[in-house]
C-alpha positions in Angstrom: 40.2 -10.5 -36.8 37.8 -8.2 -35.2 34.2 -9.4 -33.6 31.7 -7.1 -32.7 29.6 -7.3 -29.8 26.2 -4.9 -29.6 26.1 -3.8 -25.9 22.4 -2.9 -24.6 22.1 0.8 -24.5 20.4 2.3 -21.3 17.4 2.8 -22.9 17.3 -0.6 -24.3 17.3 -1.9 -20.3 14.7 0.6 -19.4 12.1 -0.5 -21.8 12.9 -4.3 -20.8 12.2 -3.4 -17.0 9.2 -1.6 -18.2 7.7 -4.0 -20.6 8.7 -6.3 -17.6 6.4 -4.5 -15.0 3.7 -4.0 -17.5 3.7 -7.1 -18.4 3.2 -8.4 -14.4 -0.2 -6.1 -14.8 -1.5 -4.8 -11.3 -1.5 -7.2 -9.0 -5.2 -8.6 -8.8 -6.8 -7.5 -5.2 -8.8 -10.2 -3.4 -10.1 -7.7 -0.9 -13.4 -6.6 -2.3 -14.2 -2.5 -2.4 -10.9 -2.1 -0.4 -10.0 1.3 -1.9 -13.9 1.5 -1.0 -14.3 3.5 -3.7 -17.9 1.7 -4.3 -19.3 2.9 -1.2 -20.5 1.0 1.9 -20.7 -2.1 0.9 -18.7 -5.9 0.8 -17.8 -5.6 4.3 -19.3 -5.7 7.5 -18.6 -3.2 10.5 -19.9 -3.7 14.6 -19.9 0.3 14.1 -22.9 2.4 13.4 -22.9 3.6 9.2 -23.5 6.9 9.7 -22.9 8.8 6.2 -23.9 12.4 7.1 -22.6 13.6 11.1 -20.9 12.0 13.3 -22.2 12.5 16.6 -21.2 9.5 19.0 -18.2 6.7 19.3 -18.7 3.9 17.4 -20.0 5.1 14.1 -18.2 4.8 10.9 -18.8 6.4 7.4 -17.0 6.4 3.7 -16.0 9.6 2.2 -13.6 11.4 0.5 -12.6 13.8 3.5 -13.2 13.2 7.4 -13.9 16.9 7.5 -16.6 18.1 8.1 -18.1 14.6 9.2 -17.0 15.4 12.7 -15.8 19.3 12.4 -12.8 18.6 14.8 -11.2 16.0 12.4 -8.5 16.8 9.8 -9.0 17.5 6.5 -7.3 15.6 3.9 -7.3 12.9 1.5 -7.7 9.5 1.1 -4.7 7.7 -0.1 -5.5 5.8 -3.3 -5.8 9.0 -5.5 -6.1 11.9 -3.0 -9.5 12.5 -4.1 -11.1 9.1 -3.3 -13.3 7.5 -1.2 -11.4 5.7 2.5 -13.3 4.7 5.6 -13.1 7.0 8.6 -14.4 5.9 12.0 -14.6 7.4 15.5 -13.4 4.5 17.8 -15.6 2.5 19.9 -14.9 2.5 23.9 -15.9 -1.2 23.8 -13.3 -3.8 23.4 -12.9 -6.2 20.8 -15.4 -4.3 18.6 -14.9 -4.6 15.1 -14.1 -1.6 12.8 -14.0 -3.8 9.6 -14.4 -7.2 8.2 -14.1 -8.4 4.6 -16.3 -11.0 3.4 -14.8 -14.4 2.6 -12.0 -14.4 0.5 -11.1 -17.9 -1.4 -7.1 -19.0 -0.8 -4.7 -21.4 -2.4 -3.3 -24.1 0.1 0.2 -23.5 0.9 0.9 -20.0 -0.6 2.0 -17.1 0.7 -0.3 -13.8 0.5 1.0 -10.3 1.2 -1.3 -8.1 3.0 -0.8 -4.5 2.8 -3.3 -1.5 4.4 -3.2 2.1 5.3 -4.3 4.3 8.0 -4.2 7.7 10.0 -5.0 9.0 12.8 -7.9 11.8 11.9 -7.8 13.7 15.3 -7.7 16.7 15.6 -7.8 20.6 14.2 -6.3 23.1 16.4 -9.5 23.9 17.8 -10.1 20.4 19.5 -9.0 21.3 23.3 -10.1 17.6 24.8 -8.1 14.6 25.2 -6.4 12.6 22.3 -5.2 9.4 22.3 -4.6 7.9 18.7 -6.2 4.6 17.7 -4.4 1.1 17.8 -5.3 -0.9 15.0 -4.7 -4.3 15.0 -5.0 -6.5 11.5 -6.2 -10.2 11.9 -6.5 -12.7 9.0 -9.2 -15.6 10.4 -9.3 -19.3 9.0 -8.6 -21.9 10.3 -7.3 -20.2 13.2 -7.0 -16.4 14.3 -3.8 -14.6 13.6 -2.7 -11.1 13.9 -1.0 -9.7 10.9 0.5 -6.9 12.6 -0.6 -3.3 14.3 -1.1 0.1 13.1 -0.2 2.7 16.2 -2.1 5.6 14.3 0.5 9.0 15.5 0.7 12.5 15.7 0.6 14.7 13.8 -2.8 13.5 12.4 -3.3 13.5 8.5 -0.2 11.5 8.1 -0.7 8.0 6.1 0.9 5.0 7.6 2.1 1.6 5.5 1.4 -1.6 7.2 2.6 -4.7 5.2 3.2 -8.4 5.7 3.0 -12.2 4.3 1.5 -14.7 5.2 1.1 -18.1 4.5 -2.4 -20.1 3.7 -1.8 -23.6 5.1 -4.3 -25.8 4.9 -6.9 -23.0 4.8 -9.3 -22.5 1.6 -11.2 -19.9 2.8 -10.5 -16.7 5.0 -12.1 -13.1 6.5 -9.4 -10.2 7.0 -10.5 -8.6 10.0 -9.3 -5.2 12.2 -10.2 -4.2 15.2 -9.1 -1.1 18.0 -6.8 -1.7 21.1 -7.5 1.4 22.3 -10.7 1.7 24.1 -10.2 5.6 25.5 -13.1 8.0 24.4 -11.1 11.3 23.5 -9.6 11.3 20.4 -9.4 7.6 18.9 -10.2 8.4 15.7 -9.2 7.4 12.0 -9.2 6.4 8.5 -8.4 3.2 6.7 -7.8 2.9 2.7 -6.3 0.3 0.3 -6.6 -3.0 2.0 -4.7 -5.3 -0.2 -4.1 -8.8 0.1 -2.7 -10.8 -2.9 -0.4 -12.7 -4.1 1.6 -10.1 -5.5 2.2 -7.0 -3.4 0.6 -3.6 -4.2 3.8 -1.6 -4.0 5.8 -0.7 -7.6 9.0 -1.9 -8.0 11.4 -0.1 -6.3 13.3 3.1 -7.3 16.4 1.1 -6.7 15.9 -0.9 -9.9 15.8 2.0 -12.3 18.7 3.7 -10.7 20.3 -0.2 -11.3 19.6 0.7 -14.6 21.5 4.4 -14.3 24.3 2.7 -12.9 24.7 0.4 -15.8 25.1 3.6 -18.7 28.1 4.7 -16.5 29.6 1.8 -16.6 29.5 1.6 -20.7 30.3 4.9 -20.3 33.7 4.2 -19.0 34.5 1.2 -21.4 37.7 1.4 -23.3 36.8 1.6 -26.8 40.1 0.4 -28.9 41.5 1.9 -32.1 40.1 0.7 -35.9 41.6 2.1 -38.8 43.7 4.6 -37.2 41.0 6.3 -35.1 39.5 5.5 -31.9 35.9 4.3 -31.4 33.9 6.5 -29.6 30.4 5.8 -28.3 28.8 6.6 -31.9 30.4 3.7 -32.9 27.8 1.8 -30.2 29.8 -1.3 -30.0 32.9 -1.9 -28.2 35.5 -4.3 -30.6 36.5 -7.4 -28.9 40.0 -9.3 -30.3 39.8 -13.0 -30.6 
């Protein structure tokens, strides 16, 4: 006798991958305002909030373009929607100043956390003729202990977004502050933007292209199944299920 088998059809493993990732939900940010689309607030900065010029080193502002806060820096976006709000700062001379710390953020003993940030160097328009030498951002997690998470070498050309992303794992530590300060202590140029500080247990990037073109992979591979004869003609793929002999 004959047994059918009902193969998954492409689209049948594209909506399970879906209704996989949906299910997952976005992954729940502890870092508070770090899209800092709220504004200026639930961090804390050794920089100088300065929302409307920027006229010295070491002030900061949140906005939606670094142009025209200083009229030499790029204009461009920030990264979360392109029409958001990202911090942009014009780096202090003075080492170990801090651009940005988070307020605490409550951890789980013994897990691991990604944590995941952007930046760019803002500096400069064509008509900047000074020096320029990018920022080098360096991304510290403090609890029990200070640890670096990693650096940022903000490059040329400026208005280009750049991924850093790592894991780390709590310990013994309950609590924490995520913390980033500049290496680079030159005056000319050293200037930049930060946006969508992430830290989680989940990381903030989708899934991977490479699954759904898994899933293309599969429909040529039914595609290529023998289908046998029944009742004198063959079974094509309109048939949807290959027959099996037991």
């Amino acid at each position: 006798m004959y047994r059918h088998y009902l193969l998954p059809t492409i689209g049948n493993i594209l909506i399970l991958m879906a209704t996989s990732q949906a299910a997952s939900g976005a992954p729940v940010n502890l870092v508070a305002n770090g899209d800092f689309e709220l504004g200026n607030v639930a961090f804390s900065s050794d920089y100088a909030y300065t929302p409307t010029e920027n006229t010295a080193e070491a002030q900061y502002t949140v906005r939606t373009n670094p142009f025209p806060w200083n009229r030499f820096f790029v204009s461009v976006g920030d990264h979360t929607s392109g029409t958001g709000n990202m911090y942009v700062g014009n780096g202090d001379p003075a080492a170990e100043s801090i651009i940005w710390e988070s307020t605490s953020i409550p951890v789980e003993p013994g897990v691991d956390y990604f944590f995941e940030a952007w930046a760019m160097n803002v500096c400069c328009t064509p008509g900047y003729t000074g020096t320029n030498s990018p920022a080098v951002l360096e991304f510290s997690i403090v609890g029990s202990t200070t640890e670096s998470l990693g650096v940022i070498s903000t490059a040329f050309p400026a208005g280009q977004w750049q991924f850093i992303s790592t894991t780390w794992n709590s310990g013994s530590n309950t609590t924490v502050d995520l913390r980033i300060i500049n290496q680079n202590t030159a005056i000319g140029g050293n200037d930049f933007a930060l946006d969508d500080i992430h830290f989680s247990t989940v990381s903030s990037v989708p899934v991977p292209a490479a699954v759904w073109l898994f899933g293309s992979g599969l429909l040529i591979l039914f595609g290529r199944i023998n289908f046998p004869r029944v009742n004198g003609r063959a079974r094509d793929q309109g048939d949807r299920c290959p027959v099996v002999q037991s």
